[in-house]
N, C-alpha and C positions, 0 to 999 in steps of 0.2 A: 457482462450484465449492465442492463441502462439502469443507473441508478438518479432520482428525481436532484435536481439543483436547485438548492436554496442560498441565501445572502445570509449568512449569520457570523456571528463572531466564534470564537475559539469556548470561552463558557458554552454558549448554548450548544456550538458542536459536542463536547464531553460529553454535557450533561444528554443530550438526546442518546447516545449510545450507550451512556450509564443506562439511562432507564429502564434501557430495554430487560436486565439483566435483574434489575433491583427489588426486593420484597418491601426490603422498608431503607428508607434512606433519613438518618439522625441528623440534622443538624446546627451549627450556631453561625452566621455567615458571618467573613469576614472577607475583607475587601483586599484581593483584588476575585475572588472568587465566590462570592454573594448572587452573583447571578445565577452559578451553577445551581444554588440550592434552592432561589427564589422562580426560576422556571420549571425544575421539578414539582415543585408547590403544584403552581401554576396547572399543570398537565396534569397531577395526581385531582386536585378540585374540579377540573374539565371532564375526569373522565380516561385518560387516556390510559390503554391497557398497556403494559409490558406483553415481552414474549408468551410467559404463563398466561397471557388472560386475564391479569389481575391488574388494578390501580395501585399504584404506589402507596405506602405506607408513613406521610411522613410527620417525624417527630422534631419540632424545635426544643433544642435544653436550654439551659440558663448557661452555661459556657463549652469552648471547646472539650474542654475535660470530662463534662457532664454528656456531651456529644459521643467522645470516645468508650466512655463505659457503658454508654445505650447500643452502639454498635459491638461493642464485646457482649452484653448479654442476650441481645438479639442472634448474633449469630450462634452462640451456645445454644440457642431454641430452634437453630435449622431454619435461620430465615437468609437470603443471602438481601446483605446491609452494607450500604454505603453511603460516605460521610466527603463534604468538599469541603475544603480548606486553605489554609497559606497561613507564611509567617511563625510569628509567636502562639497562633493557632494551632498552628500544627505542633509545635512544643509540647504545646500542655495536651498534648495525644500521645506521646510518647510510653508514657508508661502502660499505656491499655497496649499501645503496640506491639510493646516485648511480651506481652500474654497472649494478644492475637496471633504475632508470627509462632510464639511456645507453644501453642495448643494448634496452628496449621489450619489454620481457620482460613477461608476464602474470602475474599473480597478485596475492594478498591476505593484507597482514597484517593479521588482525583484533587489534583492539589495545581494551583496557578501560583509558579514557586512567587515568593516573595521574600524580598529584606529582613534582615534581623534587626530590630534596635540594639544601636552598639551604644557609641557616642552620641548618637542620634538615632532618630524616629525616622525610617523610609518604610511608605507605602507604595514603592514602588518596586519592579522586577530584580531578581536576579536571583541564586542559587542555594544562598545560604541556609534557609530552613528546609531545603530535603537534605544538602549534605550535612546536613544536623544529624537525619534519620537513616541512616547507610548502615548504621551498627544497628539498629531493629530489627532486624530479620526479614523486615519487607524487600522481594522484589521490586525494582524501579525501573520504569517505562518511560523514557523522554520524547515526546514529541515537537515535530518543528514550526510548526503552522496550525490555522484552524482545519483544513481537510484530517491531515493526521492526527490531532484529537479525536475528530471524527473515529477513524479507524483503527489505529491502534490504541484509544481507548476501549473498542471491543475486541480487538487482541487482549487489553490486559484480564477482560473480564472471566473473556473465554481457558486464558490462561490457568488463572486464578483456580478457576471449577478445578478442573483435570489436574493441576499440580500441588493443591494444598497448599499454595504457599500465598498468604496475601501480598498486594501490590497498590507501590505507590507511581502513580502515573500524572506525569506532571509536565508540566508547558510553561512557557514563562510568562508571569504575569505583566498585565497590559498588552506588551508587545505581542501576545499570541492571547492572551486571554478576551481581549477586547479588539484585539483589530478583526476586520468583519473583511470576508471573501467569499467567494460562490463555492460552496461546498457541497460534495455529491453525497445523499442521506442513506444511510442504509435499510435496504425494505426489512423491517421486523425478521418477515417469516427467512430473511438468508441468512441473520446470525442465530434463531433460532436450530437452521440445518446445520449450524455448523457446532453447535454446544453437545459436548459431554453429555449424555442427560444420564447415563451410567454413573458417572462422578456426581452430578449432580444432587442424584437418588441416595447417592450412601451418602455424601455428606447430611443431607436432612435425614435419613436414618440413626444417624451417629448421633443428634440431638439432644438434649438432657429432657429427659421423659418417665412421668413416674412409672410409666406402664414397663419401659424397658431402663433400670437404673446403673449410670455410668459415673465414673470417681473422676472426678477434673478440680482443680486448684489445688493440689497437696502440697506440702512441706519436704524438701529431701536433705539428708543427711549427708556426708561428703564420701559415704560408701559409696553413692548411686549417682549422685547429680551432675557429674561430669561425662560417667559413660551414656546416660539421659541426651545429656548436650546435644554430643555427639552422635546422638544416634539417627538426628535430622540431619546429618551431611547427606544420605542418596537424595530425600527429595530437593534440596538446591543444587545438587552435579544435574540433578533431569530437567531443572526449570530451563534452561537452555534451550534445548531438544523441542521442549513442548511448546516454549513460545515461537521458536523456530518452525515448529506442526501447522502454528496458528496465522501465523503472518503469508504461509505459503497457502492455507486455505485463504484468508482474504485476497490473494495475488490471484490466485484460480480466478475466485467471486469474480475480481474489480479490473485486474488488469493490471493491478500494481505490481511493483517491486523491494517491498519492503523486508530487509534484513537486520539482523540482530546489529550488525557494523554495515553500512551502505556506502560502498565509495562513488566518489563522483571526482571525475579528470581525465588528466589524458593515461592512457595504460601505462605510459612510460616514463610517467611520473619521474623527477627527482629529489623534490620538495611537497610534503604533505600536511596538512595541518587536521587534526585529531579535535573535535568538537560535540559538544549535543546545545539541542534548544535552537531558537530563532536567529541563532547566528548562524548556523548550516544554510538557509537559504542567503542572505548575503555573502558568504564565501565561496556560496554556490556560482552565484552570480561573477566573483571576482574571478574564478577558475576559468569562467567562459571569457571573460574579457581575456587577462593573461593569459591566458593558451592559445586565443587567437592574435596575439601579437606576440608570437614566437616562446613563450613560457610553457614549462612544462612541468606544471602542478595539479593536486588534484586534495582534496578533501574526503577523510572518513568521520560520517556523523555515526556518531553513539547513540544508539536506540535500548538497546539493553545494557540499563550499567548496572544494575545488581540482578542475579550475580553477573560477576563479569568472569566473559567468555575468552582464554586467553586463545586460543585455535579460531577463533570466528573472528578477533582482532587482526591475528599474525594473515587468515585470507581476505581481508579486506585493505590490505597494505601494498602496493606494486613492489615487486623483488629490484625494481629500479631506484628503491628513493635513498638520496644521502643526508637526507635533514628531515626531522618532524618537530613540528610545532603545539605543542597542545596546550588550548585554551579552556582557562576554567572562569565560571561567573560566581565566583564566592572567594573569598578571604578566610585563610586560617593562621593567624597572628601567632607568630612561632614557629610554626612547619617546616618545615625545607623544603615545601612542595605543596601545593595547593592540591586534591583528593582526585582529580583526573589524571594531571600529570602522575602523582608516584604512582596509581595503578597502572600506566600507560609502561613506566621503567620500570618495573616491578613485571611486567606482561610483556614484556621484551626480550627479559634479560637474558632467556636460554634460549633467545631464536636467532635466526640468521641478520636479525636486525641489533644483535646486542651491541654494538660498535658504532650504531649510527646514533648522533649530535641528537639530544634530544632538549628544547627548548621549552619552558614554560612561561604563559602568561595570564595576566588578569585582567577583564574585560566585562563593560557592562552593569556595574555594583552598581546600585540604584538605580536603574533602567536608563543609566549612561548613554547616548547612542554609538551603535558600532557601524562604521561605514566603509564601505571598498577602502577608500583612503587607507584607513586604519587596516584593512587586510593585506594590502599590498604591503603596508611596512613588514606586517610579519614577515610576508615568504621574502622580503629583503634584510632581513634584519641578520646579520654575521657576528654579529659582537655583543647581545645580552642576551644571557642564558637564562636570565632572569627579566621580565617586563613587562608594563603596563601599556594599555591602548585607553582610547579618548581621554586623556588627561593632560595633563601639563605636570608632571611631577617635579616639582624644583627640591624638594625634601630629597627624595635616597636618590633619584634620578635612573629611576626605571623606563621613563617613559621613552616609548619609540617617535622619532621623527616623520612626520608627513612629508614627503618632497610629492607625493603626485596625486591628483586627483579628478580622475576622469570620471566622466558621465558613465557610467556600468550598465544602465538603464537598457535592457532591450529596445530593437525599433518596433514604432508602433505605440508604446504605453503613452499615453495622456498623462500628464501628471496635476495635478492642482494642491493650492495650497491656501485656505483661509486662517487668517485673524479676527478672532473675535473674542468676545468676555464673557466670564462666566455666565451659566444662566441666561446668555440675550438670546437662546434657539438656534445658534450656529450652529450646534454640535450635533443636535439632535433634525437641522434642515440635512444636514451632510448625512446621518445614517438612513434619513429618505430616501436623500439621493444616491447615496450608492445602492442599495433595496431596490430601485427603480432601474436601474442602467442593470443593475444583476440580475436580478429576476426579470425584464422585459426584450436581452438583449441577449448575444451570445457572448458580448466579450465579457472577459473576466474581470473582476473588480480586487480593490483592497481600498480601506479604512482604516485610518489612525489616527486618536486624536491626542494629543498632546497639550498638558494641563498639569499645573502645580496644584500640590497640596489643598488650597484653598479650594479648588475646580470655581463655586457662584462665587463672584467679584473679580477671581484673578484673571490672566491670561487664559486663553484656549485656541493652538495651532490644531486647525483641520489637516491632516495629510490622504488627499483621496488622487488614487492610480486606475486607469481604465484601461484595455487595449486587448486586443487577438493574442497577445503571447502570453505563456506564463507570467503570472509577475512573482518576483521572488526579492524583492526590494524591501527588507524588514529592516530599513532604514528611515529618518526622516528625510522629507522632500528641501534640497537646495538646490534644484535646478528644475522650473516648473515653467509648465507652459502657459501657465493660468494662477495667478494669485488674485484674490480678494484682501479688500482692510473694512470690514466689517465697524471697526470705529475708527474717528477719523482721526483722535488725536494721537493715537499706533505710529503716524506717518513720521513723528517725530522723533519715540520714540524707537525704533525698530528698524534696520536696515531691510526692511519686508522687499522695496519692490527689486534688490539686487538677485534674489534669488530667479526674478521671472526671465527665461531664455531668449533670447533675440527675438524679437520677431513675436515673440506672444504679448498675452495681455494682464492690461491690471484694471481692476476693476475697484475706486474709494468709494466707500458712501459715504456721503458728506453733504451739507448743504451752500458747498461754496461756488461761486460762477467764475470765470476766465479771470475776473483782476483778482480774484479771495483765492484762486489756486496760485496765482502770482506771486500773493505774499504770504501765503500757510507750508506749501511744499517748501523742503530743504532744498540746497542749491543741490547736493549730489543726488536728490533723486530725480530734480528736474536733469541734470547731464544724463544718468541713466538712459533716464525713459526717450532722450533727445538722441543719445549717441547706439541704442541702441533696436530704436525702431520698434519700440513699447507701443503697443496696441493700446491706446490710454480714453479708460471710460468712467464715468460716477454716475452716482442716482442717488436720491436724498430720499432713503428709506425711513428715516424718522418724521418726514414731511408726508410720507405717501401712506403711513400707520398712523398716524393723528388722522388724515382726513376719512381712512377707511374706518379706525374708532378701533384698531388695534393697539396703539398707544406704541411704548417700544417693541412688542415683541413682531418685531420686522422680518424674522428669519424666512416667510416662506416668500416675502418678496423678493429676498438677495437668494433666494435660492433659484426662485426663476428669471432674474439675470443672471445666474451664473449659466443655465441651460441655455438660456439666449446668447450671451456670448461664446460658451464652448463647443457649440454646435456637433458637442457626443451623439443628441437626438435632433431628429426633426422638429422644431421647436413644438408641432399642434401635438404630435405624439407627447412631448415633454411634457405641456400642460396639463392635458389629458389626466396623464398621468400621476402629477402632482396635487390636481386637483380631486381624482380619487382617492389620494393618499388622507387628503385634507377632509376628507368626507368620512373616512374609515376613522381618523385621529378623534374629529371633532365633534363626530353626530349625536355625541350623549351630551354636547355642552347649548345644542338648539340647534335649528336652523339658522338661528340670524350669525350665530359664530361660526358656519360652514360657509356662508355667505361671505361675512369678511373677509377670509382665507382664501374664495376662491376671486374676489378682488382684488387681491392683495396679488396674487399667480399674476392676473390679467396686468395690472399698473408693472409688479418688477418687470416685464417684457418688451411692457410700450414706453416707460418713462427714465430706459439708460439715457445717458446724453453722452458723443462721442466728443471727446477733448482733440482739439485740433492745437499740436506739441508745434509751440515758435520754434525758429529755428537759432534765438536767442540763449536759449534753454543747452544748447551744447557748451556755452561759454560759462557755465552757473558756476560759481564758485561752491566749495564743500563746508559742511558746518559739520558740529560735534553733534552726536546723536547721543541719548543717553544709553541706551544697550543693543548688542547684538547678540540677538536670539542663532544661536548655531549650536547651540546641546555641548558645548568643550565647555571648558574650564579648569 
């Protein structure tokens, strides 16, 4: 089945396959997952129907908590209701939870996991508020990427109907919640053919209705309330089965291959590493590299980890491996095991793998980045049973060593990589630009932007990838074919242009001439760009936004140098293109601001200036730079 391709991020993939399912959806947004609920908004005010034929229903409360008990009393009225989330968000939903999974109530909180505040405040990715919620009773759905938001976010939904049991379905924040890719949409009426509507029917029958009057919230005594408990074990032994029902109908749909456990490597595996979330496509990636230079590994990503399947784990394991690795993206301060690994040896222990070396590590807390580098150590790692990736651990000394770090990148991806500051429209010229090369083009795209706490005044790294092959690179870009410095005084402080590959380009905007690049660049980035054949260009976008009467906000000029020097389009297509972009953006702010924008298109293309690199410039001595942006520490 051809399903339509759109450019979107991981939020709006959720949330569009939420919709479809949803009567009324509660919610209080919280960041990194606000988009989910503010495009639902969005779609419910436009008009747009769900599956039923209805617009959405939605309710903002005054907190998460106020959110959670509007989705518990909605769903006791037979509405099916769902709520997006993260974090200490998600916390303060807990206690509606254990009522929701206790009374088997349907539904999905799509959650973009995020940080706990511990010691500190991160609003950034990693795992620790769902493994907060593992004792709930909600089933949990991982996905790796924004297509699989897409999808089996209406696996969780479809699930949910037929098995009675709610579910939390979740991707990791930023890294999947926001990074944008061409993702295939699903036509309404095909997950409509694929829902229960059996299931459907009796749960809004089962509804609390004066007409038909049913006893829920009671008090139990210690006669009753244990064999009570227990008496939900069959429907989580079947949740399994049914999600297993659901993912092999969307595989019929789509053509996909989506399993409870999915391995990826060579069959003959002898090292495996055990993963869920957006590090499954870069281990992905790292599999393909070491396997074709003589290694023989392979990776099982976790899709279904509550409940967890111990039969669907042990066949997705090759009967060839003598080491497993599993990586968890959460911290539990005491443990003896971080919550993947002990269910991993705990789900082992009576199979024919009970003897094989099982490894744990931590990876990613605060949306950390994890890179091949850091994967290769795992599957070389012989000597801690115990350990940490992207860090520098000098306290207990968990951390694994990097000795290699190859380009993993399939051939073919374009890679680029801007510098710019918060709020100056870099970020938002980049989500054009990849929208434009996705939606007008067949290659595949991704998007990431990378930005501290502050997002307007701090830093902001663009990471945008193009090309014919998959891209599966849920890492930051350090090896690009294309960088921008968007401000010019960056060049000082930033080791920016080491990242650009032989032979590619850079592109400063700046307003300085041949003797002011003389004395402004560092001596090591003049050798650089000297010794290695740095394509080297500037345009003084602050000079070319005064004269068009944009003032600073320059992004759509350096956006159309960036199309002009990457030559992904034919530049008149690229304009074209940009400038209708600029038309749809800006037509409610007049004519004369659609006009600025589309001169502002015309100047970034005609007024690059190519630097002609002395060959003095190889002898440059090195100076101290004040930081190097590389995501360690």
């Amino acid at each position: 089945m051809a399903r339509k391709m759109k450019t979107m991020d991981g939020n709006n993939a959720a949330a569009y396959a939420s919709y479809a399912f949803t009567d009324v959806a509660a919610i209080y947004p919280i960041t990194p997952s606000s988009t989910m609920a503010e495009v639902t908004d969005k779609w419910s005010a436009a008009g747009q129907k769900n599956i039923f034929g209805r617009t959405v229903r939605v309710v903002e409360m005054q907190s998460e908590a106020g959110a959670a008990g509007a989705v518990h009393g909605s769903l006791t009225a037979g509405a099916l209701t769902t709520t997006y989330t993260a974090s200490q968000g998600l916390l303060l939903m807990i206690p509606n939870m254990y009522k929701i999974a206790g009374e088997q109530l349907p539904c999905v909180f799509n959650v973009s996991a995020r940080a706990l505040a511990s010691h500190a405040l991160s609003i950034f990715g990693d795992h620790q508020d769902v493994m907060a919620c593992r004792q709930t009773g909600f089933a949990m759905l991982a996905s790796t990427n924004p297509q699989e938001a897409m999808d089996l976010g209406a696996v969780a939904h479809l699930s949910t109907i037929k098995g009675k049991i709610p579910f939390i379905h979740f991707f990791d924040g930023f890294r999947t919640s926001h990074e944008y890719q061409k993702v295939a949409c699903w036509d309404y009426a095909d997950l409509a053919d694929m829902l229960d509507w059996d299931a459907l029917n009796n749960f809004r029958r089962k509804s609390l209705n004066p007409e038909h009057p049913a006893q829920r919230g009671t008090a139990q005594n210690p006669d009753v309330f244990f064999q009570a408990k227990e008496a939900s074990n069959k429907a989580y032994d079947a949740i399994p089965e049914v999600v297993e029902e659901y993912m092999n109908k969307v595989n019929e749909k789509i053509g996909s291959d989506y399993k409870l456990f999915n391995y990826y490597g060579a069959e003959d595996a002898d090292e495996v590493i055990i993963a869920m979330g957006s590090v499954c496509d870069t281990i992905s990636e790292t599999v393909d590299y070491l396997n074709a230079n003589g290694r023989k590994v392979g990776l099982v990503k976790v899709r279904l980890y509550r409940p967890f399947s111990v039969k669907h784990l042990v066949a997705a394991i090759p009967s060839t491996v003598k080491k497993i690795s599993v990586l968890d993206r959460t911290k539990e301060p005491g443990s003896i095991g971080e919550p993947l690994y002990l269910d991993v040896v705990a789900a082992l222990r009576d199979t024919e793998f009970a003897n094989v070396p099982v490894y744990t590590g931590r990876y990613g807390l605060g949306s950390k980045d994890t890179t091949p580098a850091q994967i290769i150590a795992v599957f070389k790692n012989t000597e801690k049973k115990r350990f940490t990736i992207g860090i520098n651990d000098d306290v207990t000394n968990l951390s694994l060593a990097l000795d290699e770090n190859p380009d993993t990148t399939p051939a073919g991806i374009t890679s680029c990589k801007f510098w710019g500051l918060g709020a100056d429209g870099t970020v938002g010229a980049n989500k054009n630009s990849v929208k434009i090369i996705g939606d007008h083009t067949d290659m595949n795209v991704q998007a990431y932007f990378d930005y501290d706490s502050k997002k307007s005044g701090g830093l902001t790294v663009s990471h945008l990838r193009f090309g014919n092959a998959k891209i599966t690179s849920t890492y930051l870009i350090n090896k690009a074919d294309f960088v921008a410095c968007h401000k010019a005084s960056y060049i000082r402080q930033y080791n920016m242009v080491e990242d650009v590959k032989p032979g590619g380009v850079f592109l400063l905007n700046c307003s300085w001439n041949a003797e002011e690049l003389e004395e402004h660049l560092p001596g090591q980035v003049k050798k650089y760009i000297a010794d290695n054949n740095i394509q080297f260009y500037t345009i003084d976008g602050v000079k070319i936004g005064k004269e068009i009467g944009l003032g600073n906000r320059i992004n759509t000029v350096l956006q159309s140098a960036f199309f002009k020097l990457s030559k992904i389009l034919p530049e008149e297509d690229a304009i074209k293109y940009m400038k209708d972009a600029a038309t749809a953006s800006y037509s409610k702010k007049g004519d004369a601001i659609v006009k600025m924008n589309h001169d502002a298109i015309d100047a970034g293309a005609q007024q690059i200036v190519k630097v002609e690199v002395p060959e003095s410039w190889k002898n440059a001595q090195s100076e101290d730079l004040s930081v190097k942006h590389d995501g360690e520490g």
